[in-house]
N, C-alpha and C positions, 0 to 999 in steps of 0.2 A: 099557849102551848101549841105546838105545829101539829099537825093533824095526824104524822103515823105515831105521833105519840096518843095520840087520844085513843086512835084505833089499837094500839099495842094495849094500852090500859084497859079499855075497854073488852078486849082478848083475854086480857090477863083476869078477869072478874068474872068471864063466861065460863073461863076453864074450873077455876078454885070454884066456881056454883058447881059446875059438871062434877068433879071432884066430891065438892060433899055430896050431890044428890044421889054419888056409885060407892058410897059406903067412907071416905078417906076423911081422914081428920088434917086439918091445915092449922100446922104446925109454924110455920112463916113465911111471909113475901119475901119477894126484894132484900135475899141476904147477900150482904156484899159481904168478900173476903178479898181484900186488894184490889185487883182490877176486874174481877169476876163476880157475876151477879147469878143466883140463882133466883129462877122467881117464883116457882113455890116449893117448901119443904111442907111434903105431907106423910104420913102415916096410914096404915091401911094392917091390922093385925102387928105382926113381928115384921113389918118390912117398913125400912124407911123410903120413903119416893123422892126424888129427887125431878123436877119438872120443870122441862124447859119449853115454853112456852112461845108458836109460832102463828101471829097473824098475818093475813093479808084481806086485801077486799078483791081479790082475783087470783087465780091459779092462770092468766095469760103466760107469764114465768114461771111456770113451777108451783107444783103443791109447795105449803109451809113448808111442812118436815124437811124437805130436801133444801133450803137454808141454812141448816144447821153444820157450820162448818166444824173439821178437826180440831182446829185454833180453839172453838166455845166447846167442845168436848171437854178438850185439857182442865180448858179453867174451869169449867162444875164438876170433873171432877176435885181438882185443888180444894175450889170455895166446898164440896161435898164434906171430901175428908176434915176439913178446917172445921164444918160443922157438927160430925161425930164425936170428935175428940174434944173440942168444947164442949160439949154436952157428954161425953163421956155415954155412950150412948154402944152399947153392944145390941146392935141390928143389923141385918142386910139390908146391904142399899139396892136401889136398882134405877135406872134411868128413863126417864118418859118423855116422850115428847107429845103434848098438845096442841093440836094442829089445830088453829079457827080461821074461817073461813066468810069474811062479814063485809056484806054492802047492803044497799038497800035491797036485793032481792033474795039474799039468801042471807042461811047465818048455820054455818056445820062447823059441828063437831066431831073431831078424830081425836081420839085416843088410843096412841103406841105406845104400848107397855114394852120394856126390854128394846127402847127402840135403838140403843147404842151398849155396846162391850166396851169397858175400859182396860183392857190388858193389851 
């Protein structure tokens, strides 16, 4: 496996910890619906989380967060709704983004809540 996948995966395990250790129940990875992947569905009271998940091993380009194009909006939202109505599931949603930030000398965590509007 090529290495920004190691490091995405590795992102993606720091966040779902960070996640459970701030109260949220993880609900699922990596759900695809079509071409769109969310990668974690968590729970936190009556709120469904919807988590999109940003690593790098440097901010030389740009924090994670600011990766996050309009294009992967669209589609968590899509894969989102595909996953309420599957599950038949009356909650509010709301969008986060997980920022990690990982090399060998640092390893940070951000977490934006509300960090994108879908209307």
């Amino acid at each position: 496996m090529a290495y920004h996948n190691d490091l995405g995966n590795e992102g993606e395990n720091l966040a779902a910890a960070y996640l459970l250790n701030h109260g949220y129940e993880i609900l699922e990875r990596n759900f695809f619906f079509r071409k769109a992947e969310i990668d974690i569905i968590a729970r936190k009271g009556e709120m469904l989380v919807i988590v999109e998940v940003k690593t790098r091993n440097s901010s030389f380009f740009g924090d994670p967060q600011s990766f996050v194009s309009k294009s992967k909006v669209k589609s968590l939202v899509k894969a989102a709704n595909e996953y309420v109505q599957r599950h038949e599931l009356d909650l509010e949603v709301r969008f986060d983004i997980v920022a990690v930030l990982k090399n060998n000398t640092i390893e940070r965590i951000e977490h934006f809540e509300d960090a994108f509007y879908y209307f």
